[in-house]
Structures are given as C-alpha cells and as structure tokens.
ZAMARGU-4260 file (C-alpha; in steps of 0.2 Angstrom, whole numbers, plus 5000, padded with zeros to 4 digits):
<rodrens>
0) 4810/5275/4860 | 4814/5263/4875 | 4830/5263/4880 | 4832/5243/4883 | 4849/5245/4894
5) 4838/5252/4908 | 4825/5242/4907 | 4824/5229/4921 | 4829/5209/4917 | 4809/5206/4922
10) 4799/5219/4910 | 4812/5212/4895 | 4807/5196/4899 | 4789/5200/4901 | 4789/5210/4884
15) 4797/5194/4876 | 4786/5183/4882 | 4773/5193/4874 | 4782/5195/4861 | 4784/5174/4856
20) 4766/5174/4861 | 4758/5184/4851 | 4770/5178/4835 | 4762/5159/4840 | 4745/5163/4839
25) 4748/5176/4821 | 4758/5158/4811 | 4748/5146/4802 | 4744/5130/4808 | 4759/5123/4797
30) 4772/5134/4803 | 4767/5129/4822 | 4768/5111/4815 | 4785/5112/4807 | 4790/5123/4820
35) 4788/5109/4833 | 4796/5096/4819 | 4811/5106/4821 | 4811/5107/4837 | 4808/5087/4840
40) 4822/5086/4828 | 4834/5096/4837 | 4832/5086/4852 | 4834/5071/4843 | 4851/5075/4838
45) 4855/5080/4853 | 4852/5066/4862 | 4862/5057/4847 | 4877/5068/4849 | 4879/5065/4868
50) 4876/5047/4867 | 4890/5047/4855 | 4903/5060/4866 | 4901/5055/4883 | 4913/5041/4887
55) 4906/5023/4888 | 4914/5026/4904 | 4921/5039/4914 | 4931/5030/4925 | 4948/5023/4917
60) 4942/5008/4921 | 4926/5001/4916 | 4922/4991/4933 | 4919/5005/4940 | 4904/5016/4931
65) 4892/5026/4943 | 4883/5032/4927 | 4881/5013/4921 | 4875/5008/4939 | 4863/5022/4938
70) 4852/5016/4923 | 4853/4999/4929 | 4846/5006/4946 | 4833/5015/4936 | 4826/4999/4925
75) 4823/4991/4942 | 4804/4990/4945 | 4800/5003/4956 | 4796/4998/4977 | 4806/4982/4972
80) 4820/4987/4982 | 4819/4987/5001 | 4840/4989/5006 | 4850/5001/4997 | 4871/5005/5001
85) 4878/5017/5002 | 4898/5023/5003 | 4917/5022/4996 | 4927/5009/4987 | 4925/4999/5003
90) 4907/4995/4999 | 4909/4994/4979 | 4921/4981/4982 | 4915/4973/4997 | 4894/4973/4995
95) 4890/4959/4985 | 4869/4961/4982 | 4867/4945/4972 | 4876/4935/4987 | 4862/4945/5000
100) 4848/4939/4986 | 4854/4921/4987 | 4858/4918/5005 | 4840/4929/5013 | 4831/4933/4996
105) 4836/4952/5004 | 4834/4964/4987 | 4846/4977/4989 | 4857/4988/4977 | 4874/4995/4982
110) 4875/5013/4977 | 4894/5017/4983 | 4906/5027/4971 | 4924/5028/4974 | 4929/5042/4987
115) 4909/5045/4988 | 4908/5060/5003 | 4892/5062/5013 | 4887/5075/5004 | 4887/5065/4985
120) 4881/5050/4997 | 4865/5063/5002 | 4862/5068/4984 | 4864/5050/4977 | 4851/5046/4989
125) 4839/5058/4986 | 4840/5052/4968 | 4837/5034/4972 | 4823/5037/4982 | 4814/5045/4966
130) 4809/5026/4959 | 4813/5017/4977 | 4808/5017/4992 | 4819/5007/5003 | 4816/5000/5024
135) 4834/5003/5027 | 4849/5012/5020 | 4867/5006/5025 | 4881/5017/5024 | 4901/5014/5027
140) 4909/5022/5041 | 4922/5028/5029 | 4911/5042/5023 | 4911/5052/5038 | 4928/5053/5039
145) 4930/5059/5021 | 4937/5077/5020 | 4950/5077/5005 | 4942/5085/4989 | 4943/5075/4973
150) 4936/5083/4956 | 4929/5067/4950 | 4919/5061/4967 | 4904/5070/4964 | 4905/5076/4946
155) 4906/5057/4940 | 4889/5052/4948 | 4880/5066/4942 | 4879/5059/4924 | 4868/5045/4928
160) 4855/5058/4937 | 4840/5063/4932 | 4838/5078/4922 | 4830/5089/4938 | 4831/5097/4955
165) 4843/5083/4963 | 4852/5087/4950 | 4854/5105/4952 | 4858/5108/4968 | 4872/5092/4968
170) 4880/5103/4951 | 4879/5120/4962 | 4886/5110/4976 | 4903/5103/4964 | 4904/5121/4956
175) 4906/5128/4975 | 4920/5114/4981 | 4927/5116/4962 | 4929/5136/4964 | 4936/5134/4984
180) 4949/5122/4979 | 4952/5120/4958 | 4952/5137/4954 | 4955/5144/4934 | 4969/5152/4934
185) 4969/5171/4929 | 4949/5167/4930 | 4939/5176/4945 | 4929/5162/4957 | 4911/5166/4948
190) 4919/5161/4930 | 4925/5143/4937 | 4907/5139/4946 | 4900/5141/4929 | 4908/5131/4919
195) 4908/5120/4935 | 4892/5118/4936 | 4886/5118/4918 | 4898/5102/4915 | 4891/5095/4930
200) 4873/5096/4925 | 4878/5096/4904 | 4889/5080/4900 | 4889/5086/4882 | 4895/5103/4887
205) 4908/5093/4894 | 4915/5082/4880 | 4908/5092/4867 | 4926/5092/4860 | 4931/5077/4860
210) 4931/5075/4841 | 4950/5069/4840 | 4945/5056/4855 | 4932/5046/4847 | 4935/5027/4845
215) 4923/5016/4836 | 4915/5010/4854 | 4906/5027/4855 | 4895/5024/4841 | 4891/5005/4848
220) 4878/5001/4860 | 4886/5002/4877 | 4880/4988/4889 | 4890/4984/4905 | 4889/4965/4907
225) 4896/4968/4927 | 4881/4980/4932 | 4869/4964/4934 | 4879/4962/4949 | 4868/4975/4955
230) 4883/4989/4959 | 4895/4978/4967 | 4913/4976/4959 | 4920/4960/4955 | 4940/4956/4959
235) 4946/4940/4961 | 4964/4942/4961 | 4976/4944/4979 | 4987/4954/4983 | 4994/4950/5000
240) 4994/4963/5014 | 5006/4958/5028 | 4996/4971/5044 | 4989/4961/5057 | 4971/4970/5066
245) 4984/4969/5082 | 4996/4980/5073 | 4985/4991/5064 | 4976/4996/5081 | 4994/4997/5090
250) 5000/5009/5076 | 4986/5020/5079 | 4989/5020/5097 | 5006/5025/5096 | 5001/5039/5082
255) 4987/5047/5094 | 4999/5048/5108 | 5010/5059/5099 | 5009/5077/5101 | 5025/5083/5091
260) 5031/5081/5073 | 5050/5079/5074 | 5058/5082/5058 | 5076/5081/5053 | 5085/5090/5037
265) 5102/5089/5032 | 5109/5105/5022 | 5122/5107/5009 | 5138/5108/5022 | 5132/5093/5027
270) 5124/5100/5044 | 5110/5091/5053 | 5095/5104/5058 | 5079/5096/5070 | 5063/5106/5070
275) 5048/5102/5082 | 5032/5107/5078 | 5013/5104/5089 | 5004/5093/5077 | 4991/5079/5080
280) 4997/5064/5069 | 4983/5053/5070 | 4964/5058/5077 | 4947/5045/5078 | 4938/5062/5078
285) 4928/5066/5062 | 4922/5086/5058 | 4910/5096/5062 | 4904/5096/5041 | 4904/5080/5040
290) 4892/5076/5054 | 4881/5089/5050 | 4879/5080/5034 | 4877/5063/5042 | 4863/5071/5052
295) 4854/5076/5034 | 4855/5059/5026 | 4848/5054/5043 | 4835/5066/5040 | 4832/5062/5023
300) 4830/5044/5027 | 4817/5046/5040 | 4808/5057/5026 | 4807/5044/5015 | 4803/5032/5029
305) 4819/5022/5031 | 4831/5016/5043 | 4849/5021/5043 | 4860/5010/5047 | 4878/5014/5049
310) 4890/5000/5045 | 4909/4995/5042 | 4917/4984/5028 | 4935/4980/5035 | 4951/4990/5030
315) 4967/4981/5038 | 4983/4992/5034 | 4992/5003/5045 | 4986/5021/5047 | 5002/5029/5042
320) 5001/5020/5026 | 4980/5025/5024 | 4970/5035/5030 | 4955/5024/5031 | 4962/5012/5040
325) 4949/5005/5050 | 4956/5005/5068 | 4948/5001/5085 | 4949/5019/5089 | 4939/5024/5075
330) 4926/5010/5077 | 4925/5015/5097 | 4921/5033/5092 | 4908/5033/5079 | 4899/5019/5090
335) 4898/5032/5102 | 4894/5047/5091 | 4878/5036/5083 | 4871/5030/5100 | 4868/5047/5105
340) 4858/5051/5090 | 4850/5030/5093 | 4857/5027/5076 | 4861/5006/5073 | 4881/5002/5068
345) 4886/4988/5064 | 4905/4983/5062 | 4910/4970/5051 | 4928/4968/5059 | 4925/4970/5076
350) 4907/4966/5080 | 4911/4948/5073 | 4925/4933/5070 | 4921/4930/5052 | 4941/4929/5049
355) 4948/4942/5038 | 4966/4938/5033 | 4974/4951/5024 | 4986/4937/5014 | 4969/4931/5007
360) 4954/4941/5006 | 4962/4958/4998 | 4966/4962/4981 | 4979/4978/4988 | 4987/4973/5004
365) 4973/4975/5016 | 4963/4992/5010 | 4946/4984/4998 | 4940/4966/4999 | 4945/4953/4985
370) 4929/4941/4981 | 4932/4930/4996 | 4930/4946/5008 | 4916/4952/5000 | 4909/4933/5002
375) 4912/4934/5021 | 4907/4953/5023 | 4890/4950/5013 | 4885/4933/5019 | 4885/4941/5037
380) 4877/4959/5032 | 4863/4946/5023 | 4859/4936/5041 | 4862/4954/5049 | 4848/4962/5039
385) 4836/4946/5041 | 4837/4942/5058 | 4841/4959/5065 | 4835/4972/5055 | 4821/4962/5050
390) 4819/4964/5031 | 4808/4951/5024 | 4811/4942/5010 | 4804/4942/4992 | 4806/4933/4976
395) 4811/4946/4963 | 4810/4941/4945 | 4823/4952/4940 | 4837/4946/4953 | 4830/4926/4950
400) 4834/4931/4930 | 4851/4934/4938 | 4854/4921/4947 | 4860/4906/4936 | 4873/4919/4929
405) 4878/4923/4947 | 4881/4906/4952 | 4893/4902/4936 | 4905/4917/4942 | 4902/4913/4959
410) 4910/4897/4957 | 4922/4906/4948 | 4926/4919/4960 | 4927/4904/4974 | 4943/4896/4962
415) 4951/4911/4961 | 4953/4916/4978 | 4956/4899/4986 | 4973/4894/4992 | 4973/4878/5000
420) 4979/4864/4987 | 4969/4853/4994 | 4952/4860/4993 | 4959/4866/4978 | 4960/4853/4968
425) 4943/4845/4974 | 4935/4861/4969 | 4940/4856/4952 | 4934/4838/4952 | 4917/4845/4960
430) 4915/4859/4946 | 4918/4852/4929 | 4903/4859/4918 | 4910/4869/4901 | 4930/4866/4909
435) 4944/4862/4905 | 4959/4857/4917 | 4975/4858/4908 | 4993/4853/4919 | 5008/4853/4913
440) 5023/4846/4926 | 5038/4855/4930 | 5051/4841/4939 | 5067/4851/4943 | 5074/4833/4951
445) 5087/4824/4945 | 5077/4812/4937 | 5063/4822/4933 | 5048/4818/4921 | 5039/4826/4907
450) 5019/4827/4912 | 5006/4832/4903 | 4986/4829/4908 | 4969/4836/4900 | 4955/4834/4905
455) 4938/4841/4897 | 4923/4841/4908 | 4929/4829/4922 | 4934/4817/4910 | 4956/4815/4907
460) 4956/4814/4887 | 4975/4814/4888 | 4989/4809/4901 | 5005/4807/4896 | 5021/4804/4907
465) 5039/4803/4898 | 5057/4804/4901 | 5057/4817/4887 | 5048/4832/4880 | 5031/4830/4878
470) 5021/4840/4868 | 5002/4840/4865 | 4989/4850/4855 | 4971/4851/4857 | 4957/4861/4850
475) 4942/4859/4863 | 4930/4870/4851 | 4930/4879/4835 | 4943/4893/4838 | 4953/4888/4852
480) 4970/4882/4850 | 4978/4876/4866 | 4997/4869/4866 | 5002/4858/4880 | 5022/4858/4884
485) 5033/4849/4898 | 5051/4846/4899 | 5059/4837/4915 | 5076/4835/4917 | 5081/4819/4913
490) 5078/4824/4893 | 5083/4845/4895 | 5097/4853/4897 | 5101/4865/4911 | 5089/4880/4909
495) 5076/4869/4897 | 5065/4863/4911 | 5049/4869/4910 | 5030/4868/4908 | 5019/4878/4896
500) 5003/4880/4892 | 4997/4891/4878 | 4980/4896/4874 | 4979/4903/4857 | 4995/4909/4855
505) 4994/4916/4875 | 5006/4908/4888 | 4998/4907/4903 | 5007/4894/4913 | 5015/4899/4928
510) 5032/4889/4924 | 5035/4884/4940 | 5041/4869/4949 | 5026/4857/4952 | 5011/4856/4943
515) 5005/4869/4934 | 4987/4871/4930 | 4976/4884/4919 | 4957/4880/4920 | 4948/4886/4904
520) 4928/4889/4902 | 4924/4884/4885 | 4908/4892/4883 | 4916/4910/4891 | 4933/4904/4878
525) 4942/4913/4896 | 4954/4907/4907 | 4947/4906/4923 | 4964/4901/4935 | 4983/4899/4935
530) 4992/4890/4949 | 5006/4880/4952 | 5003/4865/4967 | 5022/4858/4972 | 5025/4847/4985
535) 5034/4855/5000 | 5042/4839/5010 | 5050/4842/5028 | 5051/4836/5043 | 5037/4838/5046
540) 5030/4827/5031 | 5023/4831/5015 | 5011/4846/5010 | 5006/4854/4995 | 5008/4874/4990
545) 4998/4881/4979 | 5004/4900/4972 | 4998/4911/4958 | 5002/4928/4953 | 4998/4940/4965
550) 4985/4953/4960 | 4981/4943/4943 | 4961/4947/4941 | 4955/4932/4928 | 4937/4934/4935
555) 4932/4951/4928 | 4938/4947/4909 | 4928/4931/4914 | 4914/4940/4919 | 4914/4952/4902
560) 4917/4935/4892 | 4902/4925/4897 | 4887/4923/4882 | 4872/4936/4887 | 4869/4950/4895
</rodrens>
C-alpha cells in the first residue's frame, strides 16, 4: 500500500485530479446536472451572505468609502475616462471631477483614499487601468512622503477590487507590512500573513462573524448618493486655521536647522535633568522605498500609455503640528527630484495666486480643503489640464446626467462656505428656487424689536416687526413644521432676548445678536445654512459680520437628502 505521508504534494494532486476525473465521466448525466445546481447554488449564497456582512461602509464615516468609489469607477463606460487622481486625503477632499467636467468638459475620476502610500497608489492604478485607459495620471506630492503604517490604508481599498491577480499581489503585499509591524502575539510571522492576506483578498472571511453586528442597513440595497461626485468628498463647513504660508515655511526653516533635540525632565526631588541627543527634526527628503515606488507607477503609467503628472493640493499648517505640511522646502525638493527623471509637477500653492486662506477654505485649520478650496484647487487643475496638458474635451453622457444635480449642491456648497455678508445676502436673493429664507432678529439694544421674516422662494410671505414677542408658525409642505421666534428687549426680561428658529422640533438658529438666518431646501426638507449678520459700527462706519459655527457641515446631509440617486 502507498504510503500517502511520503508522497510528494504533486503526485497527490495528480492522483486526485484523476481521481475527480474519472468519477465525472462514470455519473449520469443527472448527477453532473444537480451537481453543478449545487454548486451554482452555493455561490449564490455566498455572494448573498457577503453582501449582507461586509459593512455598507468600512470607513466610520460613510463620505469616505473606497469600496463604493470602486463600483462607481467600474460602471463608468470603459475608454470614457481620460484623467484619473491619484493620492491622500488631500485629493479626496480637494479634487472636485464634476467642477473639471463643468469648467473644460475634462472626464476624470479621483481615485485617492485617506493615507493612500505609493505602493496602494500603484495597485489602485493597476486596477483602474483594467476598464480605463487614461492620457494622464495626477498624483499628490503627499504620497511620496508617506512612510507611517496604517492597517486600514491598503486593506480598505482592496474590497472594491477585482477578484484576480491585482488583487493578489496587493493582499500578499498588506500581509507582509501586517506581519513586519502588527504582529499576533504568541503567533509566529507566517500565521499573521495568512490571516492577513486571506482577509485582505476574502471580505467575508473578514466579517464572517459579525452576527451580533448586524443592523437592518445590511440587508438594504446600499447606494452612496455622494459617489456621483465621481470620488471627490464633499465638506462645507470651516474650521479656521490661523498659519500663514509665511509662517509655515519659516517654521520649517528653523526646524531643518536644528541638529540637536534638547529635552528637559524634572524628577521626584524636584531636580531638573537636560539631555541632548543628535536628531534631525524636520527633513524635505523623502526615502529610498518610496521613490523606488514612484519610479514603478511611472513605469506602470508609461505601460499603459499615460502621463504622470505629479501635483500638489495645498496643506497650510505648521510642521510641528503635521507632517504633511506642505512647505516651500518640500515643494523645492520633489521639483528637483522629478526634473531629473522629466516628470511634469505642478504645485497648487506655490506655482499660482489663487488665494488660499486658512480662516476660509479649510474644514481643519489649514490641513484638507473645505468646498471653496476644492473650487479654487479644481478650477485651476481644470484650465492646467486643457491648456497645458492638453486633454481634449468630450461630452460624456454619464457626467452631463450628473450635472443638473451638481449644480444644486454647487450652489449650495457656494452658501455655505461664503463669509462676506454682503455677497451673502445677494446670493440668497439670486438663488431662491425650492428655498426658504427664515430670519429671526436678535436686538440686544435698549430699545430693541422683535423681528421675524419668511420668505418662500424669493417671495416675503411674512414680516412682522414688534415691540414684543413674536411668534410665527409655518408649514412650507406636508411634513414640515417650522416655528419662528424673536424677543427684543423692550418686551423681555434680562436673559429672555432671543431668536429661534425650529424646524421640526430642531433648533437650528444661532441665537445670536443680529439677524439670524436658517435657509431650508424644500424639496431636500434640509437645512442648507445657519448664520448670524450683525451690524459692526465704529469709527470707521458701519459693516456687517456674518458668523456660523465653525466646522458645521450642512452640505453633506444635504447631499444624502436630495430626491434620486
């Protein structure tokens, strides 16, 4: 008898193989045919069971959703694209296609993922090129700089890949970085690349077991409304920064010059101890790896017949307070670096005045572009890639679909992130389809008035001024219940002044001195804007301030509100 623990892994296989074959060809017709029923059927459920335990979205937050942007990608018609970007956070919230597509009729697709290195930026291209074949490939500066692991960076991507050889090699790829720098404890290093890779490669091996997880949203169709935006992530809300370019690049300076980390312990007795130590604390240099992996995407692109383009969404902070800060030092550098090998760069921030503030186009103080950056940062890339680049423009059905929806949030996006009064308040008379304007005054004088105002697609349906309380209802639609209150201080007592404005049982005045205004889209039924104008009188003269919470995004619930897909 054989004795099967010597035998080689080859002649096993060879004998089974054999084996199944010559068990096929001895079954009856009907048992081949129920055979492959069952089989069918297996893979049906399969499919079943992993639509229904991989999350909607991976992320914890469902803007951004590389697996979502991925089978949007892949319903595109295929040659439709001829620009495709590439890169970190920078780009997802910086890279506006629809805004390229209306300014030069330029289709391109923004393929960046948070954190996204070279190496996930060469696999995810290497997957896009599979139904595209783009004239030019952009990718952020930010990349090549990118050293730090992060579990989720590549593994995240990987879902919405094609079952196949891309795919493989970017699983083995996460199992190695997962082994060298998340290993199992108590486990040895070949253990944790396997069940690495295979949750990598498998997403139900992955969530198989999230039984006590589930929520009714994972047995609903899954459609994310924000991916017709073609990969880009909307944010409208500000959060000011208060970093000047001047001070950024002055901060870098002083940190490249240093040569020694001072640091400075007390001990229990109260004794002050001073160490120095050799240490670089801030370097424009990027590494070895990461170069040799730019040179592949290079490679990949010229392959595929491409251009890369290398290319620099702005990031105004100081260095000490994040690493990719984009300073002079660094843009100086990888300008050099890229000549060399006659690669084109580009650079948002310092090639061009297009006027970055930090106090108003930034949703963290100065690090990813609010809408308004990503207006000015896309306008330009859109004139750079017609008029230097050269990409031709085309009328593509599936954008033009797009369009009318873009323009609503457009305008949208445009409200939210504007902060003069003024042009304010004419962007409100100018755009009055489907809105309501709601104001309700705040008069903190000693003789202050009540106000209230309503005005329903540029028409005032109610204004009423009062030396006491006023309060309004109004019912636009079926559904909505909106509640109008102001209180001045001729008819309140200390501490009663105020202004509301409730929205079904939501308050979402400001209450500040002034006028305060909420705009409502009936047909979204969702806020669109809260800000207060007050008068600021001086020397000087009189102007008007407007102010609204900092950071308050009302433009993505928008977004998720509007009717259709």
């Amino acid at each position: 008898m054989m004795d099967m623990d010597n035998e080689s892994p080859q002649r096993m296989t060879m004998s089974m193989t054999r084996s199944v074959k010559t068990t096929m060809l001895h079954m009856p017709q009907r048992s081949i045919f129920r055979a492959l029923i069952y089989l069918a059927s297996l893979f049906l459920l399969l499919f079943c069971v992993q639509a229904v335990f991989v999350p909607n979205q991976v992320y914890p937050v469902n803007i951004e959703d590389p697996s979502a942007m991925f089978r949007e990608y892949k319903q595109l018609p295929e040659d439709s694209v001829d620009v495709l970007f590439l890169g970190t956070s920078h780009v997802q919230y910086g890279i506006n296609p629809m805004e390229i597509y209306r300014e030069q009729q330029i289709v391109s697709y923004n393929l960046s993922t948070s954190g996204q290195k070279l190496a996930t930026s060469y696999y995810m291209l290497e997957e896009a090129v599979k139904t595209q074949h783009p004239k030019a490939v952009l990718l952020d500066a930010s990349s090549i700089y990118l050293t730090t692991y992060w579990e989720t960076e590549l593994r995240v991507p990987l879902d919405g890949f094609f079952t196949g050889k891309t795919k493989l090699k970017a699983a083995q790829h996460y199992a190695v970085l997962k082994a060298e720098n998340d290993p199992t404890s108590g486990q040895a290093a070949w253990f944790t690349r396997s069940r690495a890779f295979l949750s990598a490669y498998d997403s139900l091996y992955r969530f198989h077991d999230r039984w006590d997880e589930l929520r009714r949203q994972d047995f609903e169709d899954y459609k994310m409304t924000n991916y017709w935006m073609k990969g880009y992530v909307f944010f409208g809300g500000t959060l000011p920064g208060s970093c000047t370019v001047e001070e950024m690049n002055a901060a870098a300076q002083w940190m490249s010059e240093q040569t020694t980390l001072v640091t400075t312990e007390t001990d229990a007795d109260g004794v002050t101890v001073t160490d120095e130590e050799p240490a670089t604390l801030y370097s424009a240099t990027p590494g070895e790896a990461e170069l040799d992996w730019l040179w592949k995407l290079r490679e990949l692109c010229d392959e595929n017949g491409a251009e890369l383009i290398v290319f620099k969404t702005p990031v105004i902070i100081k260095p000490r307070n994040y690493d990719s800060a984009w300073t002079k030092l660094k843009s100086d550098t990888i300008r050099e670096i890229l000549a060399e090998k006659n690669i084109r760069f580009v650079d948002c921030l310092y090639d061009a005045e297009l006027g970055y503030d930090t106090a108003t186009d930034f949703i963290d103080g100065g690090k990813h572009c609010n809408f308004l950056g990503a207006l000015k940062t896309s306008d330009y890339m859109a004139d750079y890639l017609a008029d230097t680049v050269q990409i031709s423009p085309q009328e593509h059905p599936q954008y033009e679909s797009c369009l009318a929806r873009y323009e609503a949030v457009r305008s949208a996006g445009v409200l939210e992130t504007t902060t003069d009064a003024n042009t304010y308040l004419t962007l409100l008379e100018d755009e009055t389809e489907d809105r309501l304007v709601l104001i309700a005054e705040k008069n903190e004088e000693s003789d202050g008035q009540s106000g209230l105002t309503i005005i329903d697609e540029g028409t005032a349906v109610y204004t009423a001024v009062s030396d006491r309380k006023l309060t309004k209802e109004y019912s636009p639609c079926e559904g909505v219940s909106i509640t109008l209150e102001s209180a001045g201080s001729r008819d309140s007592a200390e501490g009663d002044i105020l202004a509301r404005i409730t929205i079904n049982g939501a308050q979402y005045s400001l209450d500040q001195t002034g006028r305060n205004i909420v705009v409502y889209d009936k047909k979204a039924r969702a806020v669109l804007d809260s800000v207060a104008i007050s008068d600021n009188s001086g020397s000087n003269g009189s102007a008007m301030i407007l102010s609204r919470a900092d950071a308050k995004n009302y433009l993505l619930p928008y977004i998720y509100a509007l009717p259709g897909k």
